[in-house]
C-alpha atoms as an extended CHARMM CRD file, in Angstrom:
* protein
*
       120  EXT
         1         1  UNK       CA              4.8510000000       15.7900000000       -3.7400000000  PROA      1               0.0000000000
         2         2  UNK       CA              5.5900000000       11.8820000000       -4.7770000000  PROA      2               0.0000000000
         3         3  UNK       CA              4.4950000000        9.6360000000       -2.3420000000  PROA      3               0.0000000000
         4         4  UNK       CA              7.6190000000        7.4940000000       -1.0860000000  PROA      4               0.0000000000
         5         5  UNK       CA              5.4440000000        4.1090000000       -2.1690000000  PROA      5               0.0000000000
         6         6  UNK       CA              5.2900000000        5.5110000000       -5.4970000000  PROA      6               0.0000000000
         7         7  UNK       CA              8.8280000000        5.9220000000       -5.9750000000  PROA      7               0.0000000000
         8         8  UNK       CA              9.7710000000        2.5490000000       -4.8170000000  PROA      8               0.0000000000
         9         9  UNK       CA              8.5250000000        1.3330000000       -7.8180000000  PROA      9               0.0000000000
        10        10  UNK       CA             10.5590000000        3.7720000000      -10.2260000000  PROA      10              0.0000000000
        11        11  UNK       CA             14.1380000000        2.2580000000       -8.3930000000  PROA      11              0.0000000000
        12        12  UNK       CA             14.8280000000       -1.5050000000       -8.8380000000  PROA      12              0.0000000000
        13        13  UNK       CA             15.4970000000       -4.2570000000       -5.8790000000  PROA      13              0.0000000000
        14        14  UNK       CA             13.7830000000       -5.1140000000       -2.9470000000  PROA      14              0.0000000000
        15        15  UNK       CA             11.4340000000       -3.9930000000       -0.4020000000  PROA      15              0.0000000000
        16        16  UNK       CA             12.3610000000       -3.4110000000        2.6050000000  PROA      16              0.0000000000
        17        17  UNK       CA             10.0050000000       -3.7060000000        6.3080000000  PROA      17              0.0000000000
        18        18  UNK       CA             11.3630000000       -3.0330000000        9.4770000000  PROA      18              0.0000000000
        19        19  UNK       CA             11.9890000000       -6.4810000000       10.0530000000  PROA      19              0.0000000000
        20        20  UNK       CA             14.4220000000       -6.5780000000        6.9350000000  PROA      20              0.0000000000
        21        21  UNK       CA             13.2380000000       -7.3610000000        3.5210000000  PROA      21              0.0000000000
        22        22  UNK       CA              9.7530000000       -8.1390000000        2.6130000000  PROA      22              0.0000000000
        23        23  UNK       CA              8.5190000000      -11.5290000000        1.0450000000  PROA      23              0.0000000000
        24        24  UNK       CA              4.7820000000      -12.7440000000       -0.7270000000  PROA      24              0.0000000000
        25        25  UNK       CA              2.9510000000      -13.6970000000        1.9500000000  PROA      25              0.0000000000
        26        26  UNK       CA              1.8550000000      -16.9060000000       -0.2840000000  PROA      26              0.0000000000
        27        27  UNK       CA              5.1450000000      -18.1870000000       -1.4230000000  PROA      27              0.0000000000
        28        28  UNK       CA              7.5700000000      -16.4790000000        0.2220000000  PROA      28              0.0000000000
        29        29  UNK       CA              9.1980000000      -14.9660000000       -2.8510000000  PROA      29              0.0000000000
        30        30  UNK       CA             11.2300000000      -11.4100000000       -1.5440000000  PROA      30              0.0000000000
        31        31  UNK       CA              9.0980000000       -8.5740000000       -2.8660000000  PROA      31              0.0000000000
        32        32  UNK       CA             10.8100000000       -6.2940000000       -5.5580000000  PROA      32              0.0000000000
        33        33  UNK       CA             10.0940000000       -2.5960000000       -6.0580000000  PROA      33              0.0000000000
        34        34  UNK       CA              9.1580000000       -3.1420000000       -9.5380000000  PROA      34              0.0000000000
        35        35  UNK       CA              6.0330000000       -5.8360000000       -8.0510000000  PROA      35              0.0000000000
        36        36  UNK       CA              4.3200000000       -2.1530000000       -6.4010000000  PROA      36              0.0000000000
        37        37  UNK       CA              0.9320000000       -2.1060000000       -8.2760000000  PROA      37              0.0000000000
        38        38  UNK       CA             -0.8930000000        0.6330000000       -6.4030000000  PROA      38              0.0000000000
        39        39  UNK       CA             -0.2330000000        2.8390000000       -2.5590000000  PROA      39              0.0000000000
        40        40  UNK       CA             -2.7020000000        4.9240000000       -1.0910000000  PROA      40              0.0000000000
        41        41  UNK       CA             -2.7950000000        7.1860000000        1.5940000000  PROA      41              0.0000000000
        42        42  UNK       CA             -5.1510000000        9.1030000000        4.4840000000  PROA      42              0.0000000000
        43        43  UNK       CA             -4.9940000000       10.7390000000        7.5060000000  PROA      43              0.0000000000
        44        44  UNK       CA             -7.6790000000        9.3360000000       10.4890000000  PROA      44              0.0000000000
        45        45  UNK       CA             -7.2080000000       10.7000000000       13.4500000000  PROA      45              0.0000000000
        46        46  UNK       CA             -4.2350000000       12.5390000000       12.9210000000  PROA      46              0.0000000000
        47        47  UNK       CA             -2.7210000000        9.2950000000       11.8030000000  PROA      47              0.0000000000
        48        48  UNK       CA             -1.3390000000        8.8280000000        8.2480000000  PROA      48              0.0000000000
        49        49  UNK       CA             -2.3210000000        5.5080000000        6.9430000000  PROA      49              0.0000000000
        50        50  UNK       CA             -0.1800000000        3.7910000000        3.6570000000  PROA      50              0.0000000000
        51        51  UNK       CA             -1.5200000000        0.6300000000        1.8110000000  PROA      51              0.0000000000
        52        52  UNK       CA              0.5290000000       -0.3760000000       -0.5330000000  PROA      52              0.0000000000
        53        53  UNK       CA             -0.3100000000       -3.7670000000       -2.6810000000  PROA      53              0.0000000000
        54        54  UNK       CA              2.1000000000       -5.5410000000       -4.6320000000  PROA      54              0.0000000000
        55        55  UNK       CA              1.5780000000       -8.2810000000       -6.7690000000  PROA      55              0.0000000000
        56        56  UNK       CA              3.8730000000      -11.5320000000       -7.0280000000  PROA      56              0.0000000000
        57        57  UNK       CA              4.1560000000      -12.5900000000      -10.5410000000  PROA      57              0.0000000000
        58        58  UNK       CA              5.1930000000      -15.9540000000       -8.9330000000  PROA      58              0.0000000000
        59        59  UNK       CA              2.1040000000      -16.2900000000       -7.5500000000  PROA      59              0.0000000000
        60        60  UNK       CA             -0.6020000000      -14.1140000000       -8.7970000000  PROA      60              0.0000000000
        61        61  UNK       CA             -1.4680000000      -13.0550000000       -4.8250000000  PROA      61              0.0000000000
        62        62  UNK       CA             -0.9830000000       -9.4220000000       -3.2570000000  PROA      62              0.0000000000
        63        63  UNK       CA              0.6800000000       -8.5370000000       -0.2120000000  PROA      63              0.0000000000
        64        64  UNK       CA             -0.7160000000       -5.7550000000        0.9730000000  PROA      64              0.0000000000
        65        65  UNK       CA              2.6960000000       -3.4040000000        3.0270000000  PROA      65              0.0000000000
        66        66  UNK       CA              0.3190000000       -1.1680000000        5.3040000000  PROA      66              0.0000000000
        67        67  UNK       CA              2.6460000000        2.0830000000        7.2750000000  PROA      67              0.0000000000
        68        68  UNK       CA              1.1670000000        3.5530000000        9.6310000000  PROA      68              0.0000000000
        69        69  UNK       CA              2.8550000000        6.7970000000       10.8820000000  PROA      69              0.0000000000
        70        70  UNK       CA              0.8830000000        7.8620000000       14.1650000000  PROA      70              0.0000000000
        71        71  UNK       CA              0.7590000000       11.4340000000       15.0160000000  PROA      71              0.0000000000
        72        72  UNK       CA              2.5780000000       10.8750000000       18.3420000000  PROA      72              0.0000000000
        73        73  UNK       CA              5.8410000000       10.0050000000       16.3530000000  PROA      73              0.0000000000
        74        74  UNK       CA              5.5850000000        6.0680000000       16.1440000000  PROA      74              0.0000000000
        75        75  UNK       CA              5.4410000000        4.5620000000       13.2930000000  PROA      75              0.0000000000
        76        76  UNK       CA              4.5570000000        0.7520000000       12.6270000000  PROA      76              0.0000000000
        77        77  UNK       CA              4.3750000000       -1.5540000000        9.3280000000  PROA      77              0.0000000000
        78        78  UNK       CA              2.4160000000       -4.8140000000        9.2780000000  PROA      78              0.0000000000
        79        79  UNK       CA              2.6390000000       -7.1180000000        6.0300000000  PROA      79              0.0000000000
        80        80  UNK       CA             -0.5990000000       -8.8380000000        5.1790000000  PROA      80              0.0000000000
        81        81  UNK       CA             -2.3190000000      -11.0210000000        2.6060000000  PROA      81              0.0000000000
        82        82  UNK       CA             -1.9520000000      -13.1500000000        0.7430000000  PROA      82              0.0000000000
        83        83  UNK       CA             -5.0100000000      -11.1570000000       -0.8810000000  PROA      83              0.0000000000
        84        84  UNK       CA             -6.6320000000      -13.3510000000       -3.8060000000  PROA      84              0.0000000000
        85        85  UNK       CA             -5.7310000000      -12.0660000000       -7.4730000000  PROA      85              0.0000000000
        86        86  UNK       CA             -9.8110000000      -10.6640000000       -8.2520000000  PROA      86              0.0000000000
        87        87  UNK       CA            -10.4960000000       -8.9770000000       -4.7480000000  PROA      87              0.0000000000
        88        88  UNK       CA             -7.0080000000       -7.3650000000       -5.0050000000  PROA      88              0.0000000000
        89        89  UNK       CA             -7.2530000000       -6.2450000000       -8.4400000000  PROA      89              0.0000000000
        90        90  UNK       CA            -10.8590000000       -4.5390000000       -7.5280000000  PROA      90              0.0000000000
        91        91  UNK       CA             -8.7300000000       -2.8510000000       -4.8420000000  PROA      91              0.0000000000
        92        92  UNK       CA             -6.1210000000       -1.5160000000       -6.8970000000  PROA      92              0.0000000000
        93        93  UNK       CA             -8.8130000000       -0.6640000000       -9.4760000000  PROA      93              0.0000000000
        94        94  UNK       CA            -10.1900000000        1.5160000000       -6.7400000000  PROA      94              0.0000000000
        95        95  UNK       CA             -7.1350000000        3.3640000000       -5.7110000000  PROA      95              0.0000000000
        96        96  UNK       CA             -6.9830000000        3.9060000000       -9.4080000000  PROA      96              0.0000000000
        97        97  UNK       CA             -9.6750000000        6.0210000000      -10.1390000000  PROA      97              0.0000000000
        98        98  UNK       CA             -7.6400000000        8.2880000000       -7.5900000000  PROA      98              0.0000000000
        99        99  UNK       CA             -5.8810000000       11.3180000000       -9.7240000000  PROA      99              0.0000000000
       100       100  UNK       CA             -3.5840000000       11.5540000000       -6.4270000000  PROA      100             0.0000000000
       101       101  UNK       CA             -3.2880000000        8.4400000000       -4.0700000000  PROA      101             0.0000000000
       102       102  UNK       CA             -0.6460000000        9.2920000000       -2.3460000000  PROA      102             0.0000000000
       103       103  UNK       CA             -2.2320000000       12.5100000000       -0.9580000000  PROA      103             0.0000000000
       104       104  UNK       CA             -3.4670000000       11.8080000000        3.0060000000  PROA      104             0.0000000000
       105       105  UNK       CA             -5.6140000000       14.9890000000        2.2520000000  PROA      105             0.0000000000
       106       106  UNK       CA             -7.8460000000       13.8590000000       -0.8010000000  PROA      106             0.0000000000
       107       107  UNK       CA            -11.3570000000       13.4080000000       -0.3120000000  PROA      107             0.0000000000
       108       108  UNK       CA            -12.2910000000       11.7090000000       -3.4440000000  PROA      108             0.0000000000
       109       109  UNK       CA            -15.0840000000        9.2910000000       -3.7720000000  PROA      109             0.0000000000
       110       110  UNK       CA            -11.9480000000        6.1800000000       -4.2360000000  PROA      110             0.0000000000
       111       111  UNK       CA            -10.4130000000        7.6900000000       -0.7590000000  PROA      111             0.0000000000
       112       112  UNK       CA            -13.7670000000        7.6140000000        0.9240000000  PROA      112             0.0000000000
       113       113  UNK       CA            -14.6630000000        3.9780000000       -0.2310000000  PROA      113             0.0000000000
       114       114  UNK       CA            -11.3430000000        2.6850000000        0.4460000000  PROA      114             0.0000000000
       115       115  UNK       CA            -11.3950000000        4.1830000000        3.8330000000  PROA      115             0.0000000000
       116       116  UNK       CA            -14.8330000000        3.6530000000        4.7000000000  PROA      116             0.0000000000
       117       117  UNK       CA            -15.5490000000        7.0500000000        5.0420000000  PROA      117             0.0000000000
       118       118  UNK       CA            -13.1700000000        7.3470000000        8.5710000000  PROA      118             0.0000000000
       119       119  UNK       CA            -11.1110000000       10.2850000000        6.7690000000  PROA      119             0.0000000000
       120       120  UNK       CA             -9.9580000000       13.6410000000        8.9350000000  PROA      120             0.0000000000
């Protein structure tokens, strides 16, 4: 299974929030597939959590597109940021030593840290 994150960056154009198209939280520049740098995802409490940072190369700042898809059925996503280059960069290095990000299930040592260790 590919994560829905990680395909956004395989298809050109721009991201899209529920509240229409998503911009840099910096300088406002609309957010384009191709600027997707990392997405991971767990499941606390029956709740699937997605982070997904991108990077502006207008910038050099992350916005950080968090879903969260609750287990009752509602689902929510919250831009934030900006997120400075070197503390977002150790976060994507983190998700990086994942194998599989995208899978709510893994228990790697990356998932635990980046969740704090509040995993199902």
């Amino acid at each position: 299974m590919i994560h829905e994150a990680e395909n956004l960056s395989r298809k050109p154009g721009p991201v899209h929030s529920r509240g229409g198209m998503a911009h840099c939280r910096q300088c406002n520049r609309p957010l384009l597939k191709e600027d997707l740098v990392a997405s991971i995802s767990g499941s606390i409490m029956g709740d699937e959590y997605t982070d997904s940072y991108y990077l502006c190369p207008a910038c050099s700042v992350y916005t950080v597109v968090a879903h969260r898809d609750s287990f009752t059925g509602v689902e929510s996503v919250n831009l934030s940021g900006p997120v400075a280059l070197k503390e977002g960069s150790e976060r994507v290095a983190l998700i990086g030593r994942c194998s599989r990000p995208w899978d709510k299930k893994c228990r790697c040592r990356a998932h635990r840290e980046y969740f704090r260790d509040t995993l199902d």
